[in-house]
N, C-alpha and C positions, 0 to 999 in steps of 0.2 A: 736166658737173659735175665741177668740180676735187676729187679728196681730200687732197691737200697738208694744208690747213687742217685736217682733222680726223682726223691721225694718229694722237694719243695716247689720242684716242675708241675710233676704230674696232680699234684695236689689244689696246683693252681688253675692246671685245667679243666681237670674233675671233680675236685670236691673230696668230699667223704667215699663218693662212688668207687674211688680205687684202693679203698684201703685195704678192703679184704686181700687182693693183690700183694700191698709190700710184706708180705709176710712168708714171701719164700719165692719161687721160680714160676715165669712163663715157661708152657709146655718146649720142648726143643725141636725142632723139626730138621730131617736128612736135606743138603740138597736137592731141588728140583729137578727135573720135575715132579710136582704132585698128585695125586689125584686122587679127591674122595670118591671109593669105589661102592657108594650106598645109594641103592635106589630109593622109590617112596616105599613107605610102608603101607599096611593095610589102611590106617586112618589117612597118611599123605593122598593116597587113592581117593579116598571119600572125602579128604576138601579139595583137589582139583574137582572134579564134579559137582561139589558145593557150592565153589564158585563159581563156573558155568552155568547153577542151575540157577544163580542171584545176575546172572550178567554184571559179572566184576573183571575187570581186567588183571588179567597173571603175568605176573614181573618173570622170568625164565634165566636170569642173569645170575641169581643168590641158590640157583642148582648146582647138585653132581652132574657130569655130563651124561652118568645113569640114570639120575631123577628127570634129567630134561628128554632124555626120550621117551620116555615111560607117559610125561606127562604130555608131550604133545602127540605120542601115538591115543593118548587119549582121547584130547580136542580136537585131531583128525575125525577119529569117528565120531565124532559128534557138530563137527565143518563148523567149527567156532572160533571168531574172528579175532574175541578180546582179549590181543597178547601184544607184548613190548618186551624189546631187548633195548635196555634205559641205559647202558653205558660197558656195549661191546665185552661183557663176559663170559659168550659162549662160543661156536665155532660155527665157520663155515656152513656145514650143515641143517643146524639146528637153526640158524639165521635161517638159509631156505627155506625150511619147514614152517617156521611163522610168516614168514612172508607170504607163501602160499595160501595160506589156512588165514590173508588180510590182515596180520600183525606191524605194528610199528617199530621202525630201527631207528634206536637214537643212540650211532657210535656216543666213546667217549672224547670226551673235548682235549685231546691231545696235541701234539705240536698240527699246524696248518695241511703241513702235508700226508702226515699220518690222518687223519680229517678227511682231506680229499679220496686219497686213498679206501677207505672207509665206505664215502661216500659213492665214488664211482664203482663199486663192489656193489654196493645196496641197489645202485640204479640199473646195473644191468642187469640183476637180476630179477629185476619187480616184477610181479604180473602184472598185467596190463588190466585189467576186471577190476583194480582197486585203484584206487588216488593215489599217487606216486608222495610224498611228504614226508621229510628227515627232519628230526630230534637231533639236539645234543647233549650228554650227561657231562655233566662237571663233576660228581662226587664230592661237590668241598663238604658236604654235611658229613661223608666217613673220612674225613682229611686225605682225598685225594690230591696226588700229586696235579697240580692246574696246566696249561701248556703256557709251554716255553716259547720262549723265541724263535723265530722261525732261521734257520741256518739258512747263510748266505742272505737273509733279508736285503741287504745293502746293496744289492745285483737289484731287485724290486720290493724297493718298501713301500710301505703304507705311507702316504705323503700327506701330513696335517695343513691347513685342516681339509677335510673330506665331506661329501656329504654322503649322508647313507644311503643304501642301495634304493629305499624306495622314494628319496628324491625329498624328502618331507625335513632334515635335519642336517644344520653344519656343527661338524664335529673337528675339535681340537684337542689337542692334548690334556689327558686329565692329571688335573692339581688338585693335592692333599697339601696343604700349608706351603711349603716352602718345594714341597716335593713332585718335582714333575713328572710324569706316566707316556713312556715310546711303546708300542705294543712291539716294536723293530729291536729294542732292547729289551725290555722286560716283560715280555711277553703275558700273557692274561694272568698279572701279579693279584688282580683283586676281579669281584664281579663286574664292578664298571667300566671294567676294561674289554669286557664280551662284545659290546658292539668294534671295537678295534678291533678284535678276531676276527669276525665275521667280514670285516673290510680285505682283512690277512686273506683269507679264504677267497674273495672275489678276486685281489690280485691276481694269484696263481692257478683259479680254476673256472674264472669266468662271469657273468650273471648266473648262468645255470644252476652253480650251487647254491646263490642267492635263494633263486624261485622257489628250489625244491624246500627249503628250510622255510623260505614266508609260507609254504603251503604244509608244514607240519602239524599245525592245531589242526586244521581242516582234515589231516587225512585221518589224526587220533581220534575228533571227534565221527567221522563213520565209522571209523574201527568199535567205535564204543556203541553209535547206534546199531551195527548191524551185531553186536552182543547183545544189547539191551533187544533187538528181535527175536535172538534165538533161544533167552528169556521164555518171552514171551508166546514163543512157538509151542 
C-alpha cells in the first residue's frame, strides 16, 4: 500500500510520527486468513510470570493464538485470576480458559446484536465460583471500527427520550450544534452515544444484560483482588 497519496492526511493525524513511513511501502500481506504462528519466547515466559508474581493483570487479546496458550497453560498452573479478554480477539477456547482461571470478558462493542450474542456466550459459560460481570471494548484509541446501527432497528427502536436502566437519568437525543444523534440511525457515531447503545442492548436482550454490564467493575475489581492475593501468597 503506497502512502505517497495521502500525505497531508496522515500527516495531520500523526505528525512527524509517520514520516519514516512515506518513504516507500507498507508490508503487503496474502489474503486471510492469517495467523501469527510465534509462541512466547524464553523472556515472554519470564514476563508472564513477572507479571503474576506483581499481581498485574494480563490483557490475552494482542497474542498469537500460540502465545495465548502457552500463557494461560502457564496461569493454570499457577490458578491465577488476573486476566481480561478487552475486546473479543481471541477464541472460543481460550475465552474458557480465562474464565475458568476468574478472568474478565469484555466482547468488543460492535453492532447490538453481535453484543448480545457475545454476551450470551460469556454468560453460559461463566463459573459460577466467580461474580458473573461484562465489559465492553470500543478500540477508538486503535481507530476501531465503532457499532453501527442496529439492522431492522425500526421493527424496535430506541424511543427518546428514555431513561436509563438504572432509573437515575432521562435521556434524549444527543446534539452537537445543529446536529442531531439517533442511536437507530447512527449508531454509537461518537462516545456520548454509549449510553444509547446500552439502551440498544436492553431493547433486544432484556434488563439481564443491563445487570450483568452494571456488575462489570465489581467483578474486575475481585478479579484483581484475588491476583493481588496470589501476589501475596
Amino acid at each position: 500500500m503506497n502512502l505517497s497519496g495521502n500525505q497531508d492526511l496522515l500527516y495531520a493525524v500523526f505528525g512527524e510520527a509517520v514520516a519514516p513511513l512515506l518513504g516507500g511501502d507498507l508490508p503487503a500481506y496474502p489474503p486471510g486468513p492469517l495467523c501469527n504462528p510465534k509462541g512466547l519466547t524464553e523472556l515472554g515466559v519470564y514476563v508472564i510470570d513477572a507479571l503474576a508474581d506483581r499481581g498485574m493483570i494480563i490483557e490475552t487479546d494482542h497474542m498469537s493464538v500460540k502465545a495465548r496458550h502457552e500463557a494461560l497453560t502457564i496461569l493454570e498452573s499457577r490458578d491465577y485470576s488476573g486476566l481480561i479478554t478487552s475486546h473479543s480477539w481471541g477464541d472460543g477456547t481460550s475465552q474458557q480458559r480465562l474464565q475458568d482461571l476468574g478472568g474478565v470478558v469484555a466482547p468488543y462493542a460492535e453492532t447490538s446484536p453481535d453484543y448480545v450474542e457475545a454476551w450470551e456466550a460469556a454468560r453460559a459459560t461463566a463459573p459460577p465460583e466467580f461474580l458473573f460481570g461484562i465489559g465492553y471494548g470500543t478500540d477508538t484509541n486503535g481507530l476501531g471500527t465503532q457499532a453501527e446501527a442496529r439492522p431492522g432497528a425500526g421493527a424496535n427502536p430506541v424511543t427518546y427520550p428514555y431513561r436509563t436502566f438504572d432509573g437515575g437519568t432521562v435521556m434524549d437525543r444527543q446534539r452537537s450544534g445543529t446536529r442531531v444523534y439517533d442511536i437507530n440511525r447512527d449508531g454509537a457515531a461518537h462516545y456520548g452515544l454509549f449510553p444509547d447503545w446500552v439502551e440498544d442492548l436492553r431493547r433486544i436482550a432484556g434488563d439481564q444484560i443491563v445487570d450483568d454490564m452494571a456488575k462489570g467493575a465489581e467483578a474486575y475489581l475481585q478479579m484483581w483482588e484475588r491476583a493481588d492475593t496470589a501476589r501475596t501468597r
